[in-house]
TIMARPA-511231 format. One record per atom (N, C-alpha, C): residue number from 1; atom name; residue in one letter; y, z, x. Coordinates in Angstrom, 3 decimals. Each point is the difference from the previous one (the first is absolute). Layout:
<sites>
   num   atomo   residuo          v          w          u
   NUM      CA         A          Y          Z          X
...
</sites>
This chain:
<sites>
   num   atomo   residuo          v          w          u
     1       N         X      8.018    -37.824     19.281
     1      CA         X      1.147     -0.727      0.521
     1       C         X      0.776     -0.622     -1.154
     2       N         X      1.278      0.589      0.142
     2      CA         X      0.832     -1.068     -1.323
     2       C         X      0.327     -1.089      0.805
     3       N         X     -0.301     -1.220     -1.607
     3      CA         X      0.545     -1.328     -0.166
     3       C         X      1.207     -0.134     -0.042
     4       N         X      0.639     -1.237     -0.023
     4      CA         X      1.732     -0.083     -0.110
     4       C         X      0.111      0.330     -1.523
     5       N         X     -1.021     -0.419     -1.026
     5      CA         X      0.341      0.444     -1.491
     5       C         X      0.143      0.901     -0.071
     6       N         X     -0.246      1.161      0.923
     6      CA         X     -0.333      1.903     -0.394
     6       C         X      1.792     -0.091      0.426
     7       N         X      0.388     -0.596      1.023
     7      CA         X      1.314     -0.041      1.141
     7       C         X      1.248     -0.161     -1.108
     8       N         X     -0.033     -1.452     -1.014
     8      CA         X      0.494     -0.216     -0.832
     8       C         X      0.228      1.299     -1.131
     9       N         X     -1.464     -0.056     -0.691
     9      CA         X      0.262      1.210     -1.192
     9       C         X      1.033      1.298      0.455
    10       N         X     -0.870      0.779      1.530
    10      CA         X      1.334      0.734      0.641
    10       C         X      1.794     -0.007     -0.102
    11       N         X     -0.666     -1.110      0.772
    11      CA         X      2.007     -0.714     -0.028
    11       C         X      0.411     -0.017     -1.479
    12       N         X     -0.373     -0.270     -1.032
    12      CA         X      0.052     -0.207     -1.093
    12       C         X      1.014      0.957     -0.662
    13       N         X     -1.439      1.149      0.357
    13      CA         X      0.525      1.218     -0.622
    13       C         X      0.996      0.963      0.576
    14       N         X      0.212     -0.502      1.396
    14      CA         X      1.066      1.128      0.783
    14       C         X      1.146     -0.964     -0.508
    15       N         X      0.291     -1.681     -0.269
    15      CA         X      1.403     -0.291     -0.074
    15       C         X     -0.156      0.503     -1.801
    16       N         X     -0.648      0.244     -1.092
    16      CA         X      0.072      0.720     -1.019
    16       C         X      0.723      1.054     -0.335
    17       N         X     -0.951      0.623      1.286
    17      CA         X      0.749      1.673      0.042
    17       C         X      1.637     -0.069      0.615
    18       N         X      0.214     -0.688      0.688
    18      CA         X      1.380     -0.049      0.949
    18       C         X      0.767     -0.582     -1.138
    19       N         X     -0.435     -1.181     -0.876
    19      CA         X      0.638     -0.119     -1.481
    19       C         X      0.353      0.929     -0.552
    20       N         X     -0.680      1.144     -0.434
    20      CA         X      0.116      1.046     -0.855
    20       C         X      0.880      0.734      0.418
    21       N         X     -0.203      0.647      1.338
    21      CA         X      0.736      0.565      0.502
    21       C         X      1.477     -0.581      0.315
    22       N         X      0.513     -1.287      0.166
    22      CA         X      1.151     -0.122     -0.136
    22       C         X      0.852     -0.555     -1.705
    23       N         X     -1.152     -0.176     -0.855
    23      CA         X      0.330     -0.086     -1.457
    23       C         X      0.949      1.209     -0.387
    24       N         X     -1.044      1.666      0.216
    24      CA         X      0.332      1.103     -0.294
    24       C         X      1.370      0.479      0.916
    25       N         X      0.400     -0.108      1.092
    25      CA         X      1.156      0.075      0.649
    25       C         X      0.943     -0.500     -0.678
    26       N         X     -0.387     -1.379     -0.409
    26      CA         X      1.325     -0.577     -0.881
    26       C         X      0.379      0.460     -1.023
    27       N         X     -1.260      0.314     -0.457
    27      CA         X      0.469      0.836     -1.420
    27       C         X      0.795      0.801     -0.032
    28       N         X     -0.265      1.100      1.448
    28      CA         X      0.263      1.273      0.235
    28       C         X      1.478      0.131      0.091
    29       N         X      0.607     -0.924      1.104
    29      CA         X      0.919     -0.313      0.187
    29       C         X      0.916     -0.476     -1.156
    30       N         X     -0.176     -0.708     -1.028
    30      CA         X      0.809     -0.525     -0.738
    30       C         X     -0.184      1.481     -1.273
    31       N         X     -0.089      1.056      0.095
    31      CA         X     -0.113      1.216     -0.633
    31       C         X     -1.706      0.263     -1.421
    32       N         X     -0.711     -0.294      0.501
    32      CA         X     -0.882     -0.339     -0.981
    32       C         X     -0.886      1.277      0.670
    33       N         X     -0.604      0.804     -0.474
    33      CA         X     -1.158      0.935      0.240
    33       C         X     -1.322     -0.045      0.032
    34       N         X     -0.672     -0.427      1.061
    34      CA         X     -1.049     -0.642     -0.667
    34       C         X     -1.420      1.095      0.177
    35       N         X     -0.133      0.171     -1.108
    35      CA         X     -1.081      0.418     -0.839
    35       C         X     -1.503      0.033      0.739
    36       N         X     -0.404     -1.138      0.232
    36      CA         X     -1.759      0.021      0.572
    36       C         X      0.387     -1.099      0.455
    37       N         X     -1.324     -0.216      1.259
    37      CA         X     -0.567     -1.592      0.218
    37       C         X     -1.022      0.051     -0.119
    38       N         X     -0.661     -1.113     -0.350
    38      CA         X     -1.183     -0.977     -0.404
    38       C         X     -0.552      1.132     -0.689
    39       N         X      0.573      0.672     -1.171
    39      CA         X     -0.134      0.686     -0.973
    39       C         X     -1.370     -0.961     -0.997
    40       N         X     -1.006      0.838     -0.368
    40      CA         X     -1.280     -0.110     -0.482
    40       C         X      0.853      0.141     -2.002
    41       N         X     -0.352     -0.192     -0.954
    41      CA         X      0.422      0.050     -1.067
    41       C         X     -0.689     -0.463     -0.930
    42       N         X     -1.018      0.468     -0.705
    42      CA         X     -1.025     -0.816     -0.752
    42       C         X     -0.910     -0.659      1.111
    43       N         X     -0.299     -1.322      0.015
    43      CA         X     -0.801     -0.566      0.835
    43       C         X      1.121     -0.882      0.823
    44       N         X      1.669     -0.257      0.166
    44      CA         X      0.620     -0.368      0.517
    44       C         X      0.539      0.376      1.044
    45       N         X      0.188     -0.644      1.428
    45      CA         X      0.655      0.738      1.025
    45       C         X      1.380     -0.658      0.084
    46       N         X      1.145      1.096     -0.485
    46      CA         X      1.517     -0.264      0.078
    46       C         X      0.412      0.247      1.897
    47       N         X      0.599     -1.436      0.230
    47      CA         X      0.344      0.476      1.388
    47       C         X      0.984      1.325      0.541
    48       N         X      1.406     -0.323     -1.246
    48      CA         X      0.633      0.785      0.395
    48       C         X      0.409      0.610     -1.510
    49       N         X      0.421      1.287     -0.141
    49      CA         X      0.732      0.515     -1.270
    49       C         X      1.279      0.690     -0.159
    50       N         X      1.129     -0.593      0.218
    50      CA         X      0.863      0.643      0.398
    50       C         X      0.767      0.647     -1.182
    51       N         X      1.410      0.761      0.087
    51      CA         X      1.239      0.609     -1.192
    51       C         X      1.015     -0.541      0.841
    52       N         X      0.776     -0.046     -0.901
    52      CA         X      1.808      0.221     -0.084
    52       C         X      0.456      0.054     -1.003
    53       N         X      0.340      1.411      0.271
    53      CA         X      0.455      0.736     -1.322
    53       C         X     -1.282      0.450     -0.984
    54       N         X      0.218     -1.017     -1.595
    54      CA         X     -1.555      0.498     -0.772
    54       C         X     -0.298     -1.407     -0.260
    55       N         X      0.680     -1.585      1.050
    55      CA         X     -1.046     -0.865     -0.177
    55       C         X     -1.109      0.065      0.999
    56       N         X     -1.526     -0.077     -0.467
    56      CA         X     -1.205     -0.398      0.591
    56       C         X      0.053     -1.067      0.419
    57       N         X     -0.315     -0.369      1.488
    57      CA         X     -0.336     -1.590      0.290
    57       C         X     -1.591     -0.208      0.898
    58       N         X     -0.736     -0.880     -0.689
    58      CA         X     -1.105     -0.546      0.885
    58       C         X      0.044     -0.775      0.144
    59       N         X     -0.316      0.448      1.671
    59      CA         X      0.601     -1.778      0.745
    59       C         X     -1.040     -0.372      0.436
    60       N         X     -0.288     -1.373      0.095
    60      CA         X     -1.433     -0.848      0.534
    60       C         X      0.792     -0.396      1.651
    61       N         X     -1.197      0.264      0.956
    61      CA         X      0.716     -0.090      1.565
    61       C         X     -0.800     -1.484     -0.422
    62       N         X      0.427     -1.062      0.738
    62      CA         X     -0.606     -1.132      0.467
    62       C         X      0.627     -0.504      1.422
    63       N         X     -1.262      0.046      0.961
    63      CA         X      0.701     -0.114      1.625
    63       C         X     -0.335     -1.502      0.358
    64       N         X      0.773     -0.760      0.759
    64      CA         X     -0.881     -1.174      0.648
    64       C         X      0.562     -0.281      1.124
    65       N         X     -0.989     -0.715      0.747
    65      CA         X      0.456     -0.509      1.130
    65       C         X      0.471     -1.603      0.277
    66       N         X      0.147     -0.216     -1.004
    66      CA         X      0.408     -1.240     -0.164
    66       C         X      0.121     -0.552     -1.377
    67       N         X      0.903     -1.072     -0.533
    67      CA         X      0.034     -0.693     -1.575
    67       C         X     -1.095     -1.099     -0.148
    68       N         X     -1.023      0.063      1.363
    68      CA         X     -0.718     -1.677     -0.716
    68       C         X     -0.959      0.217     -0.983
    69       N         X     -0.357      1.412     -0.626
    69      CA         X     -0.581     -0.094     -0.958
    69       C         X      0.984      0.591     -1.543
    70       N         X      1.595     -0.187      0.590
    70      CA         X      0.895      0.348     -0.816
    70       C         X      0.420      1.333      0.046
    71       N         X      1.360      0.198     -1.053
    71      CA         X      0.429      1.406      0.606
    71       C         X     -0.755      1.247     -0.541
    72       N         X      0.669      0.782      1.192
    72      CA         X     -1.208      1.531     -0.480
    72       C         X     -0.142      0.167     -2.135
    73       N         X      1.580     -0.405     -0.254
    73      CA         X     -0.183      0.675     -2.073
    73       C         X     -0.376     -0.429     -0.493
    74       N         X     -0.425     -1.585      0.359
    74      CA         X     -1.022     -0.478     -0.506
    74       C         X     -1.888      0.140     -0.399
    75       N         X     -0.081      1.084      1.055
    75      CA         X     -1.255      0.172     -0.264
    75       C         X     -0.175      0.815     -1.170
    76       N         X      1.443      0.230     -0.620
    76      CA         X     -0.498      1.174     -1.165
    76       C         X     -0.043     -1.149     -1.217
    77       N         X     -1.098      0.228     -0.496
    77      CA         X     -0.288     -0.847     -1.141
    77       C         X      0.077      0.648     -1.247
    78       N         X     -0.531     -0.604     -1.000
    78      CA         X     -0.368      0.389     -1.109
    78       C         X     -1.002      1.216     -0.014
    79       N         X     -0.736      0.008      0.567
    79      CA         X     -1.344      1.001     -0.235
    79       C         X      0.611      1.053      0.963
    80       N         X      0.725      0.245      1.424
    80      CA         X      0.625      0.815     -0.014
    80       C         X      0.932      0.380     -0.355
    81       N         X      0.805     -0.247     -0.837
    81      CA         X      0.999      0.519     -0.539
    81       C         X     -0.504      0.510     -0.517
    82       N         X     -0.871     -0.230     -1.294
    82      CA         X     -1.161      0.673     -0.800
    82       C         X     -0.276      1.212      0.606
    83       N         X     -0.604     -0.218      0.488
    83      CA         X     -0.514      1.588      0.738
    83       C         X      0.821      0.779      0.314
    84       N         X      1.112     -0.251      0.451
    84      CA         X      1.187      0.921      0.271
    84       C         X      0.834      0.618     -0.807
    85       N         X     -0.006     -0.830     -0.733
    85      CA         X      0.446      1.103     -1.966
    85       C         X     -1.302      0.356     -0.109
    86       N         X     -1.607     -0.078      0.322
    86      CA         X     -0.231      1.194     -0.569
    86       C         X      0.077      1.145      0.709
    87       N         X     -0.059     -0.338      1.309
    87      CA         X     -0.174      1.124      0.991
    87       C         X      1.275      1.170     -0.373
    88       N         X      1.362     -0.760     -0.130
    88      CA         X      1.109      0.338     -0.321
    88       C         X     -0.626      1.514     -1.201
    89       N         X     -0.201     -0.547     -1.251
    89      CA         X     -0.342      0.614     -1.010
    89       C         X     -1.165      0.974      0.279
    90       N         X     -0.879     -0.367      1.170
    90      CA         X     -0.618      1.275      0.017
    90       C         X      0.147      1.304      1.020
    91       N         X      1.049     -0.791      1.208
    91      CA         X      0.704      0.829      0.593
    91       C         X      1.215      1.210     -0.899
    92       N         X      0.754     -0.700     -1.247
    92      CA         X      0.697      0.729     -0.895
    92       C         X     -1.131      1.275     -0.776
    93       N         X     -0.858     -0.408     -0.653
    93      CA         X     -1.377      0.228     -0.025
    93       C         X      0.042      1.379      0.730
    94       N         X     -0.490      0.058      1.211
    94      CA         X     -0.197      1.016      1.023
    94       C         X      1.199      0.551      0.316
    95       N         X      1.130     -0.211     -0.074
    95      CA         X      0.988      0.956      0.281
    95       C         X      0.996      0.475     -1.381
    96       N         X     -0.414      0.376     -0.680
    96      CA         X      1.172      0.133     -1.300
    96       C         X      1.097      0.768      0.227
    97       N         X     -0.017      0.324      0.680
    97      CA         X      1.273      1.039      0.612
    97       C         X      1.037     -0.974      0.834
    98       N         X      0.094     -1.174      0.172
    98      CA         X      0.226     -0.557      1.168
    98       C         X      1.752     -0.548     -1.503
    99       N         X      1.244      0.202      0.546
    99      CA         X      1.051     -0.095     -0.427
    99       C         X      0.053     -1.417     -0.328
   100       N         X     -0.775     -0.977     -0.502
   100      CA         X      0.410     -1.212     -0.261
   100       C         X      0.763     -0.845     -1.141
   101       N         X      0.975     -0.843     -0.005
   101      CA         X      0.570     -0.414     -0.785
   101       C         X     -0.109     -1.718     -0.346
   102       N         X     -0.627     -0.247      0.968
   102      CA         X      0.119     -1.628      0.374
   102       C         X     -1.078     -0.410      0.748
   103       N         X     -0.875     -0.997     -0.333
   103      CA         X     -0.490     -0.277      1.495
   103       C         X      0.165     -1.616      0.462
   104       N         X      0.264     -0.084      1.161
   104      CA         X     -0.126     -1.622      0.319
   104       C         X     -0.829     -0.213      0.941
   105       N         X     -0.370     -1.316      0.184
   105      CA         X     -1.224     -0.432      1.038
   105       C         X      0.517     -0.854      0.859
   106       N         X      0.433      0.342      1.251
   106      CA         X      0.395     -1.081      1.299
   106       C         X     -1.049     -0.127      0.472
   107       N         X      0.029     -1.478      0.921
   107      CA         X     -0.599     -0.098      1.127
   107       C         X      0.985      0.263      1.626
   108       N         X     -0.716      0.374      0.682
   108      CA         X      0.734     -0.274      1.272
   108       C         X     -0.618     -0.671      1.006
   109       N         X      0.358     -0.810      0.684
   109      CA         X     -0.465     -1.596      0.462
   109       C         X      0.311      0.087      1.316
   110       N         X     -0.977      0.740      1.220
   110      CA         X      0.083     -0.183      1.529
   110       C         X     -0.442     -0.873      0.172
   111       N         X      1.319     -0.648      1.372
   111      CA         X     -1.106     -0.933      0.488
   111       C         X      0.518      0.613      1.790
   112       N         X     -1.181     -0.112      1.009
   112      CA         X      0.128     -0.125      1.065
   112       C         X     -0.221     -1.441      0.839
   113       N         X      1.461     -0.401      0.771
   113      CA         X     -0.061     -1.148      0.769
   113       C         X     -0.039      0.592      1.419
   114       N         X     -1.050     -0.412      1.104
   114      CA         X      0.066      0.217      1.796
   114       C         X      1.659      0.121      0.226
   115       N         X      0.755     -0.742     -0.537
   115      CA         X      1.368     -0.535      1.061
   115       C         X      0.520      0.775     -0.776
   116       N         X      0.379     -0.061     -1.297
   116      CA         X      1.571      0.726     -1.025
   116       C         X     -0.945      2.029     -0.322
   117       N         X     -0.892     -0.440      0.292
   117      CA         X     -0.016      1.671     -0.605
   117       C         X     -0.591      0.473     -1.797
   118       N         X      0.740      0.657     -0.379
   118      CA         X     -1.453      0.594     -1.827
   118       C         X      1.980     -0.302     -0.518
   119       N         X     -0.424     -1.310     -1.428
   119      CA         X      0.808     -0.299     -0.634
   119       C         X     -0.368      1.309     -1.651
   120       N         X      0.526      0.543     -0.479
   120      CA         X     -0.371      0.176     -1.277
   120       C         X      0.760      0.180     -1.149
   121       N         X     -0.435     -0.706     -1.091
   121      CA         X      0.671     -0.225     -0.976
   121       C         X     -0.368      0.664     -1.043
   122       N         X      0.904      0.669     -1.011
   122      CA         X     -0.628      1.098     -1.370
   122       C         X      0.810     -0.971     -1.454
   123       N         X     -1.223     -0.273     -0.075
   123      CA         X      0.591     -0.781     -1.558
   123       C         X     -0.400      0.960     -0.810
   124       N         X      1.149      0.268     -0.723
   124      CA         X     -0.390      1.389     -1.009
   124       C         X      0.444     -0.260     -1.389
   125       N         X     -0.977      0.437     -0.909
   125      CA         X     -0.583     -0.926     -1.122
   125       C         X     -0.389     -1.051     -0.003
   126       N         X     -1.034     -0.284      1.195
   126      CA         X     -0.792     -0.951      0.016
   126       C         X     -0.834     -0.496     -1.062
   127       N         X     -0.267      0.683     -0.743
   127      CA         X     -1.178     -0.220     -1.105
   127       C         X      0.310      1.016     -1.073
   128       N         X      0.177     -0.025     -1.467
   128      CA         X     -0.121      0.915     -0.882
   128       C         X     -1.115     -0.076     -0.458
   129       N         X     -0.488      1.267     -0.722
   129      CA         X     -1.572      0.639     -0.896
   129       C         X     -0.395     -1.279     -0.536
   130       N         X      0.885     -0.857     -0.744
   130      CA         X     -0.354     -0.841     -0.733
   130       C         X     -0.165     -1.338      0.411
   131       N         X      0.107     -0.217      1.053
   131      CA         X     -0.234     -1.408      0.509
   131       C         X     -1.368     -0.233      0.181
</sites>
């Protein structure tokens, strides 16, 4: 018999996925190609990897259902950003053929409210290699 914690983790992961899935639409929509999801890369999982044109972008999805533990881009810290230039570099790594000229790192920031509906926001160049 599941507990409400099994109920939670569930819920968790379906408003995740419904994140992702409306991250990558946006992308799609605003002309961006996107490449893989929750792309494996070294030991890093890139949510999304999109093109336009020959810039590369990896975008970090962050979904929430609310700000009281603050907004979704906030959860990207230091140590993930980290990981995401390397994942970045070992995704380049594994595709050498792949037309790149540039790469930048957005986040894109769902949030779902009951009453207004899935807000989402793409801050792009959220983070450079070097931060």
């Amino acid at each position: 018999m599941a507990d409400s914690r099994d109920f939670q983790v569930a819920n968790r992961r379906a408003l995740g996925i419904a994140g992702e899935e409306r991250a990558a639409a946006h992308l799609a929509a605003r002309g961006y190609r996107i490449l893989a999801r929750n792309a494996r890369a070294g030991r890093v999982e890139l949510d999304l990897v999109a093109m336009r044109g020959r810039l590369l972008v990896i975008a970090e999805v962050k979904t929430r259902r609310s700000r009281s533990g603050g907004a979704p881009e906030e959860a990207v810290d230091y140590r993930k950003r980290e990981r995401l230039v390397q994942g970045a570099a070992a995704w380049l790594a594994e595709h050498p053929r792949a037309r790149v000229a540039q790469v930048r790192f957005d986040v894109v920031a769902c949030e779902w409210d009951a009453g207004r509906g899935w807000s989402v926001r793409h801050l792009e160049g959220a983070f450079d290699a070097g931060d």
